[in-house]
VOBA-1610 file (N, C-alpha, C; in pm, whole numbers, padded with zeros to 5 digits, always signed):
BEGIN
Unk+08621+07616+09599Unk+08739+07703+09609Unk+08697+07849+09586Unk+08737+07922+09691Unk+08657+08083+09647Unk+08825+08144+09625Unk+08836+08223+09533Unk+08915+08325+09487Unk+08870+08446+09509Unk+08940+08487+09612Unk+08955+08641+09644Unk+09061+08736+09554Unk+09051+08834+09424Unk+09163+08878+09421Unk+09085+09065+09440Unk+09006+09091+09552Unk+08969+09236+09566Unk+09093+09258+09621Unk+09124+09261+09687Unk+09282+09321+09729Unk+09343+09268+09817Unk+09463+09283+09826Unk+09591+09196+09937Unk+09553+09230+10079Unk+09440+09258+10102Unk+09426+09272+10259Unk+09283+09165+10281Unk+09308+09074+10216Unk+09217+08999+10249Unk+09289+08853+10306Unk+09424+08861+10296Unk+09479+08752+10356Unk+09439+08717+10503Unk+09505+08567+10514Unk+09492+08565+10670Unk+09624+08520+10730Unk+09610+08521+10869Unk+09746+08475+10910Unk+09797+08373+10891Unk+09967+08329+10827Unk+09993+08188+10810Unk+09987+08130+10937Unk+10039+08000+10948Unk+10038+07913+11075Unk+10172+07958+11118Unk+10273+07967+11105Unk+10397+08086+11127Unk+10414+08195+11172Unk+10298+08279+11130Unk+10256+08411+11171Unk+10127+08375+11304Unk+10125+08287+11286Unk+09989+08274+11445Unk+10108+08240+11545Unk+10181+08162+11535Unk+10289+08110+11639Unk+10349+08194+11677Unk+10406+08300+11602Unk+10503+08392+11701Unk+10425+08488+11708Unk+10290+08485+11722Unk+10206+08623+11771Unk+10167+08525+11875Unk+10100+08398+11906Unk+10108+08315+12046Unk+10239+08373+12144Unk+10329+08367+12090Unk+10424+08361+12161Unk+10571+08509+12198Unk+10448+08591+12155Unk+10529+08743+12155Unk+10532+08795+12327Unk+10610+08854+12355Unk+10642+08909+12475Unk+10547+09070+12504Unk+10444+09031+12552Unk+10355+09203+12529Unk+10377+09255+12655Unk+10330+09370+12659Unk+10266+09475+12786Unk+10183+09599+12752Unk+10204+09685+12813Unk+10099+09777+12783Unk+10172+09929+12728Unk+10125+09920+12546Unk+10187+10045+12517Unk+10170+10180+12531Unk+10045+10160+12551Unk+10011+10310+12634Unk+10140+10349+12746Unk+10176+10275+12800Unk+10292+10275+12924Unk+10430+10242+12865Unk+10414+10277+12753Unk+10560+10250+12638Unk+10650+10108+12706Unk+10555+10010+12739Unk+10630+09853+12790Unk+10573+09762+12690Unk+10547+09784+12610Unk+10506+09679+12532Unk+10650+09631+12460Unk+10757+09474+12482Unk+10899+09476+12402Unk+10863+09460+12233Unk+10747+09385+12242Unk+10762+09385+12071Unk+10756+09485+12012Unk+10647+09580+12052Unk+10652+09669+11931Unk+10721+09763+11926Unk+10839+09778+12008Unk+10958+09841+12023Unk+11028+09762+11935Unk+11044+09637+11905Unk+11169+09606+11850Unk+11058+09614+11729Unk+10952+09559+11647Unk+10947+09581+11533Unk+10942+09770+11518Unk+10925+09833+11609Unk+10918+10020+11585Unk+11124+10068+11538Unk+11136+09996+11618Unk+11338+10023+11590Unk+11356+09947+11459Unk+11339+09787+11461Unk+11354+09746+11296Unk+11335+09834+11168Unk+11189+09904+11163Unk+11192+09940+11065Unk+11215+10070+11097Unk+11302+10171+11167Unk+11360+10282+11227Unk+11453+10262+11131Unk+11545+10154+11192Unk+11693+10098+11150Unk+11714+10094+10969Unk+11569+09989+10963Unk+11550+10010+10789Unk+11560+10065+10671Unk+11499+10221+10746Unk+11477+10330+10659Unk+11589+10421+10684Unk+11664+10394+10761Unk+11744+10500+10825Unk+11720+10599+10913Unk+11626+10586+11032Unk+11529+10678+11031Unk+11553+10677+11196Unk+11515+10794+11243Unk+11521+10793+11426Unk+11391+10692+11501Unk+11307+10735+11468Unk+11173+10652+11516Unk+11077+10622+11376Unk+11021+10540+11470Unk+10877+10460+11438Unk+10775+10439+11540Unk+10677+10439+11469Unk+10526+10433+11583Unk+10438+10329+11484Unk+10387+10212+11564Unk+10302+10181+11519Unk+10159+10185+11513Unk+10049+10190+11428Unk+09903+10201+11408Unk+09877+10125+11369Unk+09717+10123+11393Unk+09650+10022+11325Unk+09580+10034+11204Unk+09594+10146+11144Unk+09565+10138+10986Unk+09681+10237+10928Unk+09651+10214+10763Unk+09714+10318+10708Unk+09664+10433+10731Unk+09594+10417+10671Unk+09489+10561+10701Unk+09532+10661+10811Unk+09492+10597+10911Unk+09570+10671+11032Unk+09689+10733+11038Unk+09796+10653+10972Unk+09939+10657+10976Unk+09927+10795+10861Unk+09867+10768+10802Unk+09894+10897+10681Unk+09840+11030+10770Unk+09721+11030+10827Unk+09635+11122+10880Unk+09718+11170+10963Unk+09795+11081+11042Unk+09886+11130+11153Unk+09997+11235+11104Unk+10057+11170+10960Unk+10180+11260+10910Unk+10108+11420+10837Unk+10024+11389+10772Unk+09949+11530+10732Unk+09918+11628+10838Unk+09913+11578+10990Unk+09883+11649+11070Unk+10018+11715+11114Unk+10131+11620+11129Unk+10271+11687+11174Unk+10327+11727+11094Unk+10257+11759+10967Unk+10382+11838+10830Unk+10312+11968+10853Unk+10179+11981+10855Unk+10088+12094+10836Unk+10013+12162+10950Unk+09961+12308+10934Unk+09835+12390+11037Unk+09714+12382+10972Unk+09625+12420+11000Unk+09501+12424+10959Unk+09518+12556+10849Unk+09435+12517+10702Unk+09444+12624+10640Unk+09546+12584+10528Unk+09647+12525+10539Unk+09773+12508+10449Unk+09724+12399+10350Unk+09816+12369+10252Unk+09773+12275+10159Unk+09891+12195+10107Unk+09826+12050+10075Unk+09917+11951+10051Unk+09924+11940+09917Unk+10027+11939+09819Unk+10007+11864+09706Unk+10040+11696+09698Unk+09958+11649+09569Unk+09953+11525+09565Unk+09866+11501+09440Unk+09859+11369+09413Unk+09826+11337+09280Unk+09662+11291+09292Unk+09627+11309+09199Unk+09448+11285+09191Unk+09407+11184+09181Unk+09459+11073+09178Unk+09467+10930+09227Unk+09491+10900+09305Unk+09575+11011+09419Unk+09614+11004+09559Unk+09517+10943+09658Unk+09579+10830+09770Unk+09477+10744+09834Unk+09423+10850+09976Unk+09518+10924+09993Unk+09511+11013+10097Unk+09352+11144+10053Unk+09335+11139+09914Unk+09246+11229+09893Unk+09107+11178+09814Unk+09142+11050+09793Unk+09016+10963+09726Unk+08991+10879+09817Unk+09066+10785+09932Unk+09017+10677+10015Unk+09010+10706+10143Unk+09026+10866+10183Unk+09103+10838+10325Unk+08944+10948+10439Unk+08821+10951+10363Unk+08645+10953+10423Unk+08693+11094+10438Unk+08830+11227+10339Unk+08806+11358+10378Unk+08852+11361+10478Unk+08948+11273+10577Unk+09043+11318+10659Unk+09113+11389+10661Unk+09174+11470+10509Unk+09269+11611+10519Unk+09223+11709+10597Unk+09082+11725+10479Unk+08990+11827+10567Unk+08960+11847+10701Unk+08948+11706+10753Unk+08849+11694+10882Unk+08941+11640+10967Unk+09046+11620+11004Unk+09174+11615+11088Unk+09246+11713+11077Unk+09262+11790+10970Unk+09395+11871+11019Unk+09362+12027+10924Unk+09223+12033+10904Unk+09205+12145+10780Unk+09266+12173+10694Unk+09295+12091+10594Unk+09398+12115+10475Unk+09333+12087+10346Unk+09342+12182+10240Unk+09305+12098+10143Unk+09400+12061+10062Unk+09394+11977+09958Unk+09463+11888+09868Unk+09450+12019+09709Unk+09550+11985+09694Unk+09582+12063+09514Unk+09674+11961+09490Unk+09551+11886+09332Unk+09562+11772+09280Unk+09658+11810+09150Unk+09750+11691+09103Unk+09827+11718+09026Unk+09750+11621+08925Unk+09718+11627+08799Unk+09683+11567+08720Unk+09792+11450+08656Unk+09877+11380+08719Unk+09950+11278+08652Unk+09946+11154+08595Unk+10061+11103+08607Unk+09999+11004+08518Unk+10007+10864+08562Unk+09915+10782+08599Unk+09882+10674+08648Unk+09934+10663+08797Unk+09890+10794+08860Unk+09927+10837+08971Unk+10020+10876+09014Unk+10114+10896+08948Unk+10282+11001+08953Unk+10281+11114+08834Unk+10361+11186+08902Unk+10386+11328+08856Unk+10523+11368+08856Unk+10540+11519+08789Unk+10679+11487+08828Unk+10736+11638+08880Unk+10861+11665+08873Unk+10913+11750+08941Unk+10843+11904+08942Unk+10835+11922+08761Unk+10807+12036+08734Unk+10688+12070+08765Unk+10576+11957+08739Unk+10440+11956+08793Unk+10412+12016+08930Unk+10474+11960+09023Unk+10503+12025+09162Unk+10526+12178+09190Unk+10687+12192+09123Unk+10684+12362+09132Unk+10638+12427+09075Unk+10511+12410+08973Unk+10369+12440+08883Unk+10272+12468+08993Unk+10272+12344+09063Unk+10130+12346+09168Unk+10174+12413+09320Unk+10296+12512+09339Unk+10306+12560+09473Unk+10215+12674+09406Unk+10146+12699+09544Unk+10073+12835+09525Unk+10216+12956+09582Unk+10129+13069+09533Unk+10215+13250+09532Unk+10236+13231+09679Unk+10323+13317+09739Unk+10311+13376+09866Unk+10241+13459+09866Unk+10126+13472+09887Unk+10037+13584+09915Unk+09928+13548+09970Unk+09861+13665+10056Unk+09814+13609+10183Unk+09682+13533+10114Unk+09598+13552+10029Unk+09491+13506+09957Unk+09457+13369+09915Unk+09594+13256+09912Unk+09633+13162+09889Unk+09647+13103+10025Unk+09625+12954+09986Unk+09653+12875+10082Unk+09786+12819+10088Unk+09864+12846+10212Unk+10032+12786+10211Unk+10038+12670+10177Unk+10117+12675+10045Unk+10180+12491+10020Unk+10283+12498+10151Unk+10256+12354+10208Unk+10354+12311+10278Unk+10432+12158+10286Unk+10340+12107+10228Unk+10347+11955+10195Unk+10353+11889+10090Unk+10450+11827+10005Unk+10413+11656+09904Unk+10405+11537+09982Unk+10314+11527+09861Unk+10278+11357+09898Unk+10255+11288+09807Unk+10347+11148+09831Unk+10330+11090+09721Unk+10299+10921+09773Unk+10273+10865+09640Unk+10218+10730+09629Unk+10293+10669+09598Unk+10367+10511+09663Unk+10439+10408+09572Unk+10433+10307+09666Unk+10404+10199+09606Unk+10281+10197+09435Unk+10178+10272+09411Unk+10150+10347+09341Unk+10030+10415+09374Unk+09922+10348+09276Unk+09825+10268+09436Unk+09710+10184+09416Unk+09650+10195+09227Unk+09566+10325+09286Unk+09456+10377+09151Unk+09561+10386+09016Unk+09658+10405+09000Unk+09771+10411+08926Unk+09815+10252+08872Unk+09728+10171+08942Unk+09743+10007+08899Unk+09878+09964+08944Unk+09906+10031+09040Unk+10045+09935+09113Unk+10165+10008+09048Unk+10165+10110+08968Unk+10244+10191+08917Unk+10394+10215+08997Unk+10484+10197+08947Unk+10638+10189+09007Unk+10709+10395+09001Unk+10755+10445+09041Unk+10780+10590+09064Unk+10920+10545+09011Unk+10984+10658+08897Unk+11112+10664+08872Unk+11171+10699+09001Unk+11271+10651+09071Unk+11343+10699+09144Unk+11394+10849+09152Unk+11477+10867+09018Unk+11500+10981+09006Unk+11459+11120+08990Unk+11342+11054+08946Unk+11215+11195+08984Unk+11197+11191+09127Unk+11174+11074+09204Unk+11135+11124+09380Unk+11238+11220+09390Unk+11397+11205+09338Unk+11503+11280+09379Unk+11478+11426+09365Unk+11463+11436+09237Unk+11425+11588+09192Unk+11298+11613+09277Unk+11182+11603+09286Unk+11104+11668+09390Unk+11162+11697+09495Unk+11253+11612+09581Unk+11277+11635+09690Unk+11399+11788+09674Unk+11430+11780+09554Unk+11499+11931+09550Unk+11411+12025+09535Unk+11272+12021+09476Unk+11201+12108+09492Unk+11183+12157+09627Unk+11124+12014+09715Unk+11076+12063+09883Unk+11194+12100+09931Unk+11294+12102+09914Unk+11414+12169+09970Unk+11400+12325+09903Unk+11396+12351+09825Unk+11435+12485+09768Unk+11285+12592+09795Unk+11165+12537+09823Unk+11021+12589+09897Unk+10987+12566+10025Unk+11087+12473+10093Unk+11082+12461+10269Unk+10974+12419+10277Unk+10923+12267+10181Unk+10802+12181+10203Unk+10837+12047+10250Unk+10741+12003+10375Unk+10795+11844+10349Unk+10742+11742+10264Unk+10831+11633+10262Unk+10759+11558+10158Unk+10747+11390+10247Unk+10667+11358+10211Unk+10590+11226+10278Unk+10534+11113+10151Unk+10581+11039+10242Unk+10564+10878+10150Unk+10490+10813+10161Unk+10363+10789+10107Unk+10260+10675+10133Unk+10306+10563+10091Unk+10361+10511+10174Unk+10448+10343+10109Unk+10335+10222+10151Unk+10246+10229+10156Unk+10133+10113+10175Unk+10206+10025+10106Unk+10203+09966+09955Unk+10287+09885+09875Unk+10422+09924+09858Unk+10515+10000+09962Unk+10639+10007+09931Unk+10747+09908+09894Unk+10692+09864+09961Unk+10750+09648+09995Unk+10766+09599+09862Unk+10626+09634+09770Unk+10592+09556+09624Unk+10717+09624+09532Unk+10694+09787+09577Unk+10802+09870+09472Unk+10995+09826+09522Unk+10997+09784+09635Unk+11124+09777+09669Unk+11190+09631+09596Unk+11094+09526+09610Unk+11156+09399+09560Unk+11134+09399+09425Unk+11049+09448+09363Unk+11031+09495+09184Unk+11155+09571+09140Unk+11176+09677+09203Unk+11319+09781+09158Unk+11430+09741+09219Unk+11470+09592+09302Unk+11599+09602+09361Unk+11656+09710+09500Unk+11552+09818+09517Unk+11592+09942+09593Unk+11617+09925+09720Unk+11630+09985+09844Unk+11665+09991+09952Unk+11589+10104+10041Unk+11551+10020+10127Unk+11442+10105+10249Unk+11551+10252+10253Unk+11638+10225+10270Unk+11764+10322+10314Unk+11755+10445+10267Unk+11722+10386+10098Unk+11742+10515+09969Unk+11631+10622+10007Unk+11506+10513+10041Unk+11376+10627+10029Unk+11390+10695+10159Unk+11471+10626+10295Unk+11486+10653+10423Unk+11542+10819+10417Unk+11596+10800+10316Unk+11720+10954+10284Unk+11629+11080+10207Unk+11538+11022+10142Unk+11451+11121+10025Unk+11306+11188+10130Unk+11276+11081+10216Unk+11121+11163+10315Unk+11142+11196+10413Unk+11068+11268+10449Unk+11039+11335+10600Unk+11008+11250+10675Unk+10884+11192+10626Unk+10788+11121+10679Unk+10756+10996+10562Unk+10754+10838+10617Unk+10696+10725+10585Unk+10609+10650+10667Unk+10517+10622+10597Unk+10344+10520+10585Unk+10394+10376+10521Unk+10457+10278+10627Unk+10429+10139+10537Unk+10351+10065+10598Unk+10281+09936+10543Unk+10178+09880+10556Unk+10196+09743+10579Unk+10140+09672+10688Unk+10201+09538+10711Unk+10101+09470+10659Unk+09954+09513+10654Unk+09840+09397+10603Unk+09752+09402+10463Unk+09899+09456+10396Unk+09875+09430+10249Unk+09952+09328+10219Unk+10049+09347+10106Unk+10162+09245+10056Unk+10214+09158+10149Unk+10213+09198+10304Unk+10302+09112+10405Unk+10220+09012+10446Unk+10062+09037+10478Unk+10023+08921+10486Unk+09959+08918+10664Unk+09991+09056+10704Unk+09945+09058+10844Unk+09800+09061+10870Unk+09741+09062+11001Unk+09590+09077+11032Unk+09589+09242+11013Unk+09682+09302+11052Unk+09619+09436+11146Unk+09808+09554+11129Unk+09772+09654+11097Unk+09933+09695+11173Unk+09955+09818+11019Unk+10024+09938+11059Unk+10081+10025+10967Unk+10195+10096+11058Unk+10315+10107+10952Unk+10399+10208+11093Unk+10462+10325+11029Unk+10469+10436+11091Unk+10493+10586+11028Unk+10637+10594+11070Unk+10735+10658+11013Unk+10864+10589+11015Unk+10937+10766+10972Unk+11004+10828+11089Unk+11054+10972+11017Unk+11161+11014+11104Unk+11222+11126+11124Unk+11316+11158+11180Unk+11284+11193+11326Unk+11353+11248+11409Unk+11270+11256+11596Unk+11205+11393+11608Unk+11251+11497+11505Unk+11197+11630+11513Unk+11060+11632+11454Unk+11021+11574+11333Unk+10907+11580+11264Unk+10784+11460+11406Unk+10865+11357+11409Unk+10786+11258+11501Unk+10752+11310+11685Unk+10819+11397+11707Unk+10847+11443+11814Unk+10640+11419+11896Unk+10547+11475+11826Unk+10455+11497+11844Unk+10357+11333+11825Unk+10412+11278+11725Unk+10340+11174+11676Unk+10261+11076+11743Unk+10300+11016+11908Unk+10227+10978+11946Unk+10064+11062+12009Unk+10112+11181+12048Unk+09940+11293+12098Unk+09885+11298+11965Unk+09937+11285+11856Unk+09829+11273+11769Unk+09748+11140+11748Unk+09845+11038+11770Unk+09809+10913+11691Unk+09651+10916+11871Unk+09692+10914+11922Unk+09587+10930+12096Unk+09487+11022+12059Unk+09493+11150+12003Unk+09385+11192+11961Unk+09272+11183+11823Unk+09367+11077+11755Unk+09291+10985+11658Unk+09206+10861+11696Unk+09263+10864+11868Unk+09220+10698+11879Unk+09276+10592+11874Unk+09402+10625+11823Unk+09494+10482+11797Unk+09572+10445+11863Unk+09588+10472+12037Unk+09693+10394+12079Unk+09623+10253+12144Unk+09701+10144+12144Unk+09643+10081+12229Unk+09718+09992+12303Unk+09697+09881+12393Unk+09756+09817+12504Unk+09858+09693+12438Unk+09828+09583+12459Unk+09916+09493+12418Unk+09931+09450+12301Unk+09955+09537+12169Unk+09977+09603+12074Unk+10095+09466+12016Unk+10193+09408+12108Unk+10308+09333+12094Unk+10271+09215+12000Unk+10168+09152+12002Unk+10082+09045+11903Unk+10080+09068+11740Unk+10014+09166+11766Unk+10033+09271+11605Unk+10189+09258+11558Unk+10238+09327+11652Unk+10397+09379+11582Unk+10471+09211+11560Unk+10420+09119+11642Unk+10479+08998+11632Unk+10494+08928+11476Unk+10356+08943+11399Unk+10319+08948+11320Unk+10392+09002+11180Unk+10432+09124+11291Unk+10477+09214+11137Unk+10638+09181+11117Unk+10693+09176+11243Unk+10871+09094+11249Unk+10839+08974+11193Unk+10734+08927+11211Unk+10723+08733+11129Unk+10743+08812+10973Unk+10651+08899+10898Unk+10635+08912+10777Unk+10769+08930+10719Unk+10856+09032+10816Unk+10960+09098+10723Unk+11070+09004+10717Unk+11061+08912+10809Unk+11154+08783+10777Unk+11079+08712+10683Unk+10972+08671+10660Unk+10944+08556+10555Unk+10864+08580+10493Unk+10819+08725+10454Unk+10704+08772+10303Unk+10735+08854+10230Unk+10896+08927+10249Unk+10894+08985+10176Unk+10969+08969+10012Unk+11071+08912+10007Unk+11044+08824+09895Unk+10996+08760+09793Unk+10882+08733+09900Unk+10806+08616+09786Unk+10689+08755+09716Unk+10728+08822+09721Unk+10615+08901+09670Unk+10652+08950+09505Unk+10771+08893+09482Unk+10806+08867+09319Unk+10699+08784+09282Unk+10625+08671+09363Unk+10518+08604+09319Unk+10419+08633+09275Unk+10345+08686+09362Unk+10221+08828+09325Unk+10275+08886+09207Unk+10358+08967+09151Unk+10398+09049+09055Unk+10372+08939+08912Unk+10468+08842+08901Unk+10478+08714+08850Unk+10328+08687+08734Unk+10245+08716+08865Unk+10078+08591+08885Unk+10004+08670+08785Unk+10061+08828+08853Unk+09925+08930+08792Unk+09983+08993+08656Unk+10138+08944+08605Unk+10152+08995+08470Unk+10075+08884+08402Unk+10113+08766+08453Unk+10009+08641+08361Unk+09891+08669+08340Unk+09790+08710+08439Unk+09643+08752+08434Unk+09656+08846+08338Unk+09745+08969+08324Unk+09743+09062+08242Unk+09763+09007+08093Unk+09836+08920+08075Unk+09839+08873+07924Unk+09734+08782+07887Unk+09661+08692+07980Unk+09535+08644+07956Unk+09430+08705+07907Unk+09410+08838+08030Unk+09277+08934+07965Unk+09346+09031+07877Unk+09433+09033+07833Unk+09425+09137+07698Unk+09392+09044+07572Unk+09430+08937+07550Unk+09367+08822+07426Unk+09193+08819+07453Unk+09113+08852+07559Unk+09008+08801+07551Unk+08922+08895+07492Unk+08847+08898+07415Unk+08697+08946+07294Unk+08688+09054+07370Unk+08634+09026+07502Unk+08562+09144+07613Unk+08635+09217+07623Unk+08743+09276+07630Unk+08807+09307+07733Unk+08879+09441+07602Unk+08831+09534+07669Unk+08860+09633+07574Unk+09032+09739+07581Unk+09092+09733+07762Unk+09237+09796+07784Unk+09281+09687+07893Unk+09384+09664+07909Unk+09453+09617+08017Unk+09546+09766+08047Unk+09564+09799+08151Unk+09702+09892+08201Unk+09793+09883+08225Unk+09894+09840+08221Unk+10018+09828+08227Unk+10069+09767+08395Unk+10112+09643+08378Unk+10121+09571+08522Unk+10251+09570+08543Unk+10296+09637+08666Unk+10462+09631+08705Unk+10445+09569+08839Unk+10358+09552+08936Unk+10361+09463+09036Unk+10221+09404+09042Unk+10159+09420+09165Unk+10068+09300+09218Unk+09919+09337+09153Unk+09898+09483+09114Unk+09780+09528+09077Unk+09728+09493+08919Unk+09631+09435+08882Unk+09579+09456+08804Unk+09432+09542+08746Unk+09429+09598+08655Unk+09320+09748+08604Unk+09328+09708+08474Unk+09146+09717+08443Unk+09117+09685+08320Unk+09001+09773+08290Unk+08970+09739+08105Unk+08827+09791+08113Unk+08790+09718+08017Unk+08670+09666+08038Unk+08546+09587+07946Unk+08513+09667+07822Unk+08465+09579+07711Unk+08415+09637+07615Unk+08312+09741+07622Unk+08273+09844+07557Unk+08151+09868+07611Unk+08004+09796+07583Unk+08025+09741+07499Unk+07892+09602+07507Unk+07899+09510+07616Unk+07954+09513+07705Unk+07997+09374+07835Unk+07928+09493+07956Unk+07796+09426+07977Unk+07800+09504+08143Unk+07881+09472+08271Unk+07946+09583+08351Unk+08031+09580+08460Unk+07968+09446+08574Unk+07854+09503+08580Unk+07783+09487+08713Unk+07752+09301+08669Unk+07728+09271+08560Unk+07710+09103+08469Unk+07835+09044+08479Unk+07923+09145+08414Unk+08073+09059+08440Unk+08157+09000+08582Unk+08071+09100+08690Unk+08170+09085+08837Unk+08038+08909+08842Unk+07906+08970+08827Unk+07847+08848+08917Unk+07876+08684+08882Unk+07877+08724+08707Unk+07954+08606+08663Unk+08062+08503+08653Unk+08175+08588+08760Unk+08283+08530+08794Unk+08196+08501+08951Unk+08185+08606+09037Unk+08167+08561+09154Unk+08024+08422+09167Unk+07984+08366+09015Unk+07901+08257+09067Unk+08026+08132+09047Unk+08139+08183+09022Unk+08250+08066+09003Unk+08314+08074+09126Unk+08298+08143+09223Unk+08367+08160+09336Unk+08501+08239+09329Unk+08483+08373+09226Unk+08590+08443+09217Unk+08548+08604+09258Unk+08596+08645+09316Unk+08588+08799+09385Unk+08682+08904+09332Unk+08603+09001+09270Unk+08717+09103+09242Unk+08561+09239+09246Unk+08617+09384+09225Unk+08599+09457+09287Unk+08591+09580+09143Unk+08496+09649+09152Unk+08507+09742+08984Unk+08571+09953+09083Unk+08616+09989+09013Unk+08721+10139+09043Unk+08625+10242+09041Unk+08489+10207+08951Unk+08475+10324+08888Unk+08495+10393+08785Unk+08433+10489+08679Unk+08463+10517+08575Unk+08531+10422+08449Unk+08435+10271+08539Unk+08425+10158+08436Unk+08569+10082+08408Unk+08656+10094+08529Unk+08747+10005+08540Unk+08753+09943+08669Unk+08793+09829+08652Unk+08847+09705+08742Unk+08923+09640+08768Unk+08935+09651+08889Unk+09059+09602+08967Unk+09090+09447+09010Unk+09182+09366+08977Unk+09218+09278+09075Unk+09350+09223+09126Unk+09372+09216+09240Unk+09491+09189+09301Unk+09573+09058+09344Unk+09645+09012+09336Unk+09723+08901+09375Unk+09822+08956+09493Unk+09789+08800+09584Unk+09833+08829+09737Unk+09884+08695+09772Unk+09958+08684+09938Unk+09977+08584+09981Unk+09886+08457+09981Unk+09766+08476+09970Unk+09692+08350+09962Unk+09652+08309+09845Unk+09685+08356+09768Unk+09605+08315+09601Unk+09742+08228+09566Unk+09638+08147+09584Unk+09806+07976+09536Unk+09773+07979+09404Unk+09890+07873+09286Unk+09910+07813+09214Unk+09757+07762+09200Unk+09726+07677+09225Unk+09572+07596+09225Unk+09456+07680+09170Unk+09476+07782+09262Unk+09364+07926+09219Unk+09399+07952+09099Unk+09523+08043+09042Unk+09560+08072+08936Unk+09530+07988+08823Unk+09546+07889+08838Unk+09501+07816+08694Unk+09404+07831+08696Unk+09287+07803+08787Unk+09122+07814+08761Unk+09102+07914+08720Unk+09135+08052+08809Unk+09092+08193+08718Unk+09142+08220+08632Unk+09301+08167+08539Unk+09330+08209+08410Unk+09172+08088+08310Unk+09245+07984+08343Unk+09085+07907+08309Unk+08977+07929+08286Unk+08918+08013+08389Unk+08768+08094+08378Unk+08742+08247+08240Unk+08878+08314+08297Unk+08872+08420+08195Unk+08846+08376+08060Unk+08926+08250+08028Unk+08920+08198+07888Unk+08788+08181+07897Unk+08717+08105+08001Unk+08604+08051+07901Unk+08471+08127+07920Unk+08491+08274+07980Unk+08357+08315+07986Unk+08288+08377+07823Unk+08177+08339+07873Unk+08066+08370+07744Unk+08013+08514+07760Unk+07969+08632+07656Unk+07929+08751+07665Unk+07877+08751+07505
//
């Protein structure tokens, strides 16, 4: 039995999700005929409240795409220093759209209002134009970290009152929506621009879709084409992602569930020097400092368990659609009984 918990994109397709991607109606989206990914692009339009949607094939992209239609070359985004857009995304601010990032020092990857109208730069020509927020939820490096609502609110009075837009990296939005009760609708009303992610929590192969009003999106496909990302019978994918939002999103109280248990396991154990605070699927830890990192990963992975270290001596692991019941007991099992 191998246990994967490096992260929720290691799932594969259910037998549910292969059938109605067999059986999706495609064509060619370059030639805007493709029917599926029109109806999953309107679904989650409809969702958020939102005029359009475009789908991609990564996040990454999907973010790269919105940094490019908020901003010119030269201007600058704020965002948090855990931000995935400025730690995971290979310097795409820079190197897509010339922007740099002014990092907000927060806390477990959120920040808050005042922090923001702290970090707009002067009007003066010497400075680089703030023109953009961006924010994270869940935000990954932040350990799955949940965003007060009411702070997104108040920022968004900031970007109203500095004529900035503000943009949503919702990769795990899905995780934060069924954790808080909330509504695609609410956040539909608070961004410019949304990034959600079908082949994390949902369980897809492949698929991200950028989700905003028709003025900001107006441009969105010549960019997503000069990234590289359009492509032909695209309808398979999106098949995929209409399978998820009918039957994965839900169950992702499970994941949340799995990984507070893991979290109360490794905080009892000798080794194990912090657990971080688990509100959905992410778990972040740190070893004693007598326990080597690099001893501790190989020692699970000779049990057939996979997980993945952050850096600056913490580690990550995630619970997803495929980590059953069966798994879970073995790896709470294992944690107990390793030797150091």
């Amino acid at each position: 039995m191998i246990i994967d918990l490096r992260s929720d994109t290691v799932t594969r397709p259910s037998q549910g999700m292969l059938e109605a991607m067999l059986k999706a109606q495609v064509g060619d989206d370059v030639f805007d005929e493709d029917p599926t990914v029109k109806m999953l692009e309107e679904r989650l339009a409809n969702m958020f409240g939102k005029d359009r949607a475009l789908f991609f094939p990564s996040g990454s992209m999907a973010n790269q795409t919105a940094l490019k239609l908020h901003t010119n070359p030269g201007e600058q985004v704020i965002c948090d220093k855990y931000a995935h857009i400025y730690n995971y995304e290979a310097g795409g601010a820079s190197f897509n759209s010339g922007i740099s990032c002014k990092l907000i020092d927060g806390n477990r990857g959120m920040f808050t209002a005042n922090q923001v109208s702290e970090a707009i730069n002067p009007n003066a020509f010497y400075y680089a134009k703030t023109t953009l927020v961006e924010v994270e939820n869940t935000a990954n490096r932040g350990g799955g970290s949940l965003w007060d609502f009411d702070e997104l609110k108040k920022i968004r009075t900031v970007c109203d009152d500095h004529n900035l837009g503000y943009h949503l990296d919702g990769a795990r939005i899905w995780n934060a929506l069924v954790e808080k009760k909330e509504t695609p609708k609410q956040y539909g009303e608070l961004f410019d621009t949304i990034s959600v992610c079908l082949s994390k929590g949902l369980g897809c192969p492949i698929g991200s879709v950028l989700i905003g009003d028709e003025a900001i999106m107006e441009d969105a496909v010549r960019v997503r084409k000069v990234f590289g990302g359009n492509m032909r019978q695209v309808g398979y994918l999106a098949a995929a992602g209409l399978y998820a939002l009918e039957n994965n999103l839900e169950r992702l109280t499970e994941d949340h569930k799995r990984a507070k248990e893991i979290g109360v396991v490794l905080s009892k154990q000798h080794y194990i020097k912090s657990v971080e605070p688990i509100e959905t699927n992410i778990i972040i830890f740190e070893l004693n400092n007598d326990v080597n990192e690099v001893h501790f990963i190989k020692s699970l992975d000779k049990e057939g368990i996979k997980m993945i270290g952050m850096g600056s001596g913490k580690l990550r692991l995630v619970t997803h659609l495929d980590y059953t019941d069966a798994m879970h007991d073995k790896f709470l099992s294992s944690l107990q009984n390793l030797k150091f």
